[in-house]
C-alpha positions as CSV (number, residue, x, y, z in Angstrom):
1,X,115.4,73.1,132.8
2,X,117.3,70.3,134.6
3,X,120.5,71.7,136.5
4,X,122.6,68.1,136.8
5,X,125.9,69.5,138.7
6,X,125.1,72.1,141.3
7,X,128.0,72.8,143.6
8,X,127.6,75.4,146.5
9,X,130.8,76.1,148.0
10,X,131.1,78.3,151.3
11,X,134.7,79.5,151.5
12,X,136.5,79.7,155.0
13,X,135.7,82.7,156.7
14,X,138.1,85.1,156.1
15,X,140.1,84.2,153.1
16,X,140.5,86.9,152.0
17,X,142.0,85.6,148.8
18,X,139.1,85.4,147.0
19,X,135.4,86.2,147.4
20,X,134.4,85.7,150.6
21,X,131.3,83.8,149.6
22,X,131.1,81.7,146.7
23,X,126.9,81.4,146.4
24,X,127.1,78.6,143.6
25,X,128.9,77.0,140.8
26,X,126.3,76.1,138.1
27,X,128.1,73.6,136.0
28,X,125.8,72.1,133.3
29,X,123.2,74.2,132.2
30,X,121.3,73.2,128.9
31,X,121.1,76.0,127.0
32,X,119.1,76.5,123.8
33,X,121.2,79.4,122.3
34,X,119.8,81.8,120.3
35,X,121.5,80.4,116.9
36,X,118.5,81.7,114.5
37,X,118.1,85.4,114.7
38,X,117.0,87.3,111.2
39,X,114.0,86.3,109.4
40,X,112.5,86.3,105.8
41,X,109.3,85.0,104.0
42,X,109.4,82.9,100.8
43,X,106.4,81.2,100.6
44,X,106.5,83.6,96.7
45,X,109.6,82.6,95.3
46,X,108.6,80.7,92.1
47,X,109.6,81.5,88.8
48,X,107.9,84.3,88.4
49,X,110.6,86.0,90.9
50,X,113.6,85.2,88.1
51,X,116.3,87.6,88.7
52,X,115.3,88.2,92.5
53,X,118.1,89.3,94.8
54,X,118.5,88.4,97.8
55,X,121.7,90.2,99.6
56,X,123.2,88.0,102.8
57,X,126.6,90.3,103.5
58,X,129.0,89.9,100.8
59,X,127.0,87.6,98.8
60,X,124.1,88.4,96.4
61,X,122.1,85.3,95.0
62,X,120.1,85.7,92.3
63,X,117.2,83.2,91.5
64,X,116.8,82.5,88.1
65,X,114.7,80.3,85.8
66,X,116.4,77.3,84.3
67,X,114.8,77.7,81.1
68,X,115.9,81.1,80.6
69,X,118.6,81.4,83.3
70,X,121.5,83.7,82.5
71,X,121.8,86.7,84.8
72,X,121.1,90.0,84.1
73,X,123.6,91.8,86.7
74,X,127.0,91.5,87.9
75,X,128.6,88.0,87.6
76,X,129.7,87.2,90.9
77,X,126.3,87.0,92.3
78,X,125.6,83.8,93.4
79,X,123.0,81.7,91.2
80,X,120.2,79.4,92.3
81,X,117.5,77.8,90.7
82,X,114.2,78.6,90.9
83,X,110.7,76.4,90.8
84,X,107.0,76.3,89.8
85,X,107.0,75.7,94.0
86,X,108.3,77.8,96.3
87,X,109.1,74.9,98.6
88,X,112.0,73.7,96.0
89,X,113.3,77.3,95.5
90,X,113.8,77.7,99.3
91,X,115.3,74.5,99.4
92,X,117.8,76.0,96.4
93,X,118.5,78.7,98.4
94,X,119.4,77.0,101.2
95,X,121.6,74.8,99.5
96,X,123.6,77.7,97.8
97,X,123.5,79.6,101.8
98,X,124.7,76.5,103.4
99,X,127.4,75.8,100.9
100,X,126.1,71.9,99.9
101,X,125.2,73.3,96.2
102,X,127.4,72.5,93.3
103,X,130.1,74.9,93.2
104,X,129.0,75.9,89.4
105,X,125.6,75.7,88.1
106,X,126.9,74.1,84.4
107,X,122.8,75.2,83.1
108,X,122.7,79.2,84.6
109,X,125.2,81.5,83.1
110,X,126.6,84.6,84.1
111,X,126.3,87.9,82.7
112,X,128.6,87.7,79.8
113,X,126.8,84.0,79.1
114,X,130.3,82.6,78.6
115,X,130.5,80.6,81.8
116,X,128.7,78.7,84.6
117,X,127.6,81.4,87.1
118,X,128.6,80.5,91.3
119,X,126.9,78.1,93.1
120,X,127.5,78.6,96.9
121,X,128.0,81.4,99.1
122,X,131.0,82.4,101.1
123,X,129.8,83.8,103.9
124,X,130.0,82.6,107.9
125,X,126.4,82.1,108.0
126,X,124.1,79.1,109.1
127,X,120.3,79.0,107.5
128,X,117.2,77.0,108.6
129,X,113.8,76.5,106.6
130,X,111.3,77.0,109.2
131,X,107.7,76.9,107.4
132,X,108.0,79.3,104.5
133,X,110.7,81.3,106.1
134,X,113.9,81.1,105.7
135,X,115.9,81.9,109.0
136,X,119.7,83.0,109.3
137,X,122.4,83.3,112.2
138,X,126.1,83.7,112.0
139,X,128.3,80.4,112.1
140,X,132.0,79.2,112.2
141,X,132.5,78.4,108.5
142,X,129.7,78.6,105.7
143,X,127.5,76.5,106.7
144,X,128.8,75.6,110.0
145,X,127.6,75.6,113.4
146,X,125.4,78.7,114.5
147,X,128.0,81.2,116.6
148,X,128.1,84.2,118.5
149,X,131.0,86.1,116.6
150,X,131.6,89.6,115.9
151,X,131.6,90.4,112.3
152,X,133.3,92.7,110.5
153,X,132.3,96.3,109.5
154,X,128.6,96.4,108.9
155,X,126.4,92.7,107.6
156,X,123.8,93.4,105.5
157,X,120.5,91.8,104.8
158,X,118.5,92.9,101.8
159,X,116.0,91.6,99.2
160,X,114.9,92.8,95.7
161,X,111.5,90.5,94.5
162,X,109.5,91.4,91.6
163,X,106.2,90.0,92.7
164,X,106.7,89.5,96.8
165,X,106.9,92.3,98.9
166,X,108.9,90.3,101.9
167,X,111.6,91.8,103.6
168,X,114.6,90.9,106.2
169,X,113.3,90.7,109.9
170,X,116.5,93.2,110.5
171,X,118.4,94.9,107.6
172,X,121.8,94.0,109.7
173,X,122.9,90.4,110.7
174,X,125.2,91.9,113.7
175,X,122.6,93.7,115.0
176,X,121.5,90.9,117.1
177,X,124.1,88.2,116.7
178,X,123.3,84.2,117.0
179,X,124.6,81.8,119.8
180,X,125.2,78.2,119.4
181,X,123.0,76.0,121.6
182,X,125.5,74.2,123.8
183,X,126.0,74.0,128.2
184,X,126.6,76.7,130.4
185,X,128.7,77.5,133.1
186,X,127.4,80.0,135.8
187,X,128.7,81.4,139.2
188,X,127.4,83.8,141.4
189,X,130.0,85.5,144.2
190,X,128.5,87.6,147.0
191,X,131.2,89.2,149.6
192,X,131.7,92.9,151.3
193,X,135.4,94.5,149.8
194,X,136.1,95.5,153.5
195,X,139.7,97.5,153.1
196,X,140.5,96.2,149.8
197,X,140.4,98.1,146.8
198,X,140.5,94.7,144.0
199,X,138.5,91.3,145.0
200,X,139.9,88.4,142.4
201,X,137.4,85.6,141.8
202,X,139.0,82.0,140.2
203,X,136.5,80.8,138.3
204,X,137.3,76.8,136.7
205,X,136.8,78.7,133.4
206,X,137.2,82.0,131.2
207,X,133.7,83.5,131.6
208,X,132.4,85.2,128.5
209,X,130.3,87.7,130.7
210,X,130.3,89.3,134.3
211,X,128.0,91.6,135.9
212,X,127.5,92.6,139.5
213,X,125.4,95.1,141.5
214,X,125.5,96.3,145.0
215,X,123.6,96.9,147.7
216,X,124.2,98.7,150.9
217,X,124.7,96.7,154.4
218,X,120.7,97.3,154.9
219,X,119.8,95.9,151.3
220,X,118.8,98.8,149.8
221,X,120.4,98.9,146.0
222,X,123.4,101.1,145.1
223,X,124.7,102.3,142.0
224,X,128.7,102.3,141.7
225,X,130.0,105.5,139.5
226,X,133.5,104.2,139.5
227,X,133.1,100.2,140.0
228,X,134.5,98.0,137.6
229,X,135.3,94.0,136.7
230,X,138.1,92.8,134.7
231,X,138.3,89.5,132.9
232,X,141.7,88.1,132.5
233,X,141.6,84.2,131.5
234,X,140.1,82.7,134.5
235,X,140.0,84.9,137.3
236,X,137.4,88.2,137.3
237,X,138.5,91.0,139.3
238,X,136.2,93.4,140.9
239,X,137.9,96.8,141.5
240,X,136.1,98.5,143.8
241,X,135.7,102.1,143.2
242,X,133.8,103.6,145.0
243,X,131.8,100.6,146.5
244,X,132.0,101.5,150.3
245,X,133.5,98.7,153.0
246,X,130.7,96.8,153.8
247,X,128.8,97.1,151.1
248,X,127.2,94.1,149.4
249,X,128.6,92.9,146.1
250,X,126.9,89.8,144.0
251,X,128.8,88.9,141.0
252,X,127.8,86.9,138.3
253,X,129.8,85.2,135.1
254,X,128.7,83.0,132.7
255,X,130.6,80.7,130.4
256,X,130.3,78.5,127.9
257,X,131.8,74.5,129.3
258,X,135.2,74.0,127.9
């Protein structure tokens, strides 16, 4: 990892304004995210997989066999074609995931055979093709850029093969949500609270997490009970608890660059 803007600022002693010691300001950090998070093999899915389901949230596709294709189940699912190869049915399925299908598929019909069945899903999801698997994160927009996000109520991931036997990495996309690659802020503050009870921190942007731990005056670790940090914009708070005078604080927030 290359660090390319490394700022260590030491504050004037006593201002008591903010920490007492700012240890560093980490300003561009190159981070690879974790955008691709749940997992599932497809090196099977040929035709002899027609009707498969394969259940991302909201959205079921169903893979089905041009020369026969007309579902057998409900007629929302989302249809996509499938091959003699496997590699050209993932790359169906991608397609329909990541939204760049047609929005109808005019040859594969719904249940009722009276119209063209969907084409593209509607969920906030971003997929890869990695070997025979097919990876998945959340995203902005279907399609879009892999994001951390909260999602509502609980995101399913299931699968329903005739012939393959391969199943979801984890049954529950916000189990262990994605994070866009991007740059990184980080700060670390390090101070004793001395009389006061709250210990702002300005930071040049709104972290998206803090953490700190204590130690006593002769380095020995301490657990705070009643301890706590506040985000509010830019500035972190540390109220102090019961953190005693000149104990040591270190606290560290990280953020994405704005």
């Amino acid at each position: 990892m290359t660090l390319t803007a490394l700022d260590i600022h030491q504050l004037a002693a006593g201002g008591k304004a903010a920490a007492d010691k700012v240890l560093a300001h980490i300003t561009n950090i190159p981070d690879a995210g974790i955008p691709y998070t749940q997992e599932i093999p497809l090196s099977d899915l040929v035709l002899a997989e027609h009707q498969c389901l394969i259940t991302i949230g909201g959205d079921v596709y169903q893979g089905l066999d041009p020369a026969t294709g007309t579902q057998t189940t409900a007629n929302s699912n989302i249809a996509f074609v499938l091959s003699a190869t496997a590699g050209a049915s993932r790359a169906n399925l991608y397609a329909a995931i990541m939204g760049t299908a047609d929005a109808l598929h005019a040859t594969l019909l719904n249940k009722d055979g009276d119209a063209p069945a969907p084409g593209i899903g509607t969920e906030r999801v971003h997929a890869k093709l990695v070997g025979t698997s097919l990876v998945l994160c959340t995203a902005d927009t279907v399609g879009g850029d892999p994001v951390a996000r909260a999602v509502d109520g609980v995101f399913t991931l299931s699968a329903n093969f005739n012939v393959s036997a391969a199943v979801w990495s984890n049954t529950r996309l916000n189990t262990t949500p994605g994070q866009a690659p991007g740059v990184r802020k980080y700060s670390v503050y390090q101070f004793a609270p001395g009389t006061r009870t709250t210990v702002p921190m300005v930071l040049a942007y709104t972290p998206d997490f803090v953490a700190f731990r204590v130690r006593t005056a002769a380095g020995v670790t301490k657990v705070s009970g009643t301890g706590t940090l506040t985000i509010s914009g830019s500035v972190v708070t540390l109220t102090t608890g019961d953190i005693g005078a000149t104990d040591i604080v270190t606290v560290e927030a990280w953020g994405d660059v704005e």
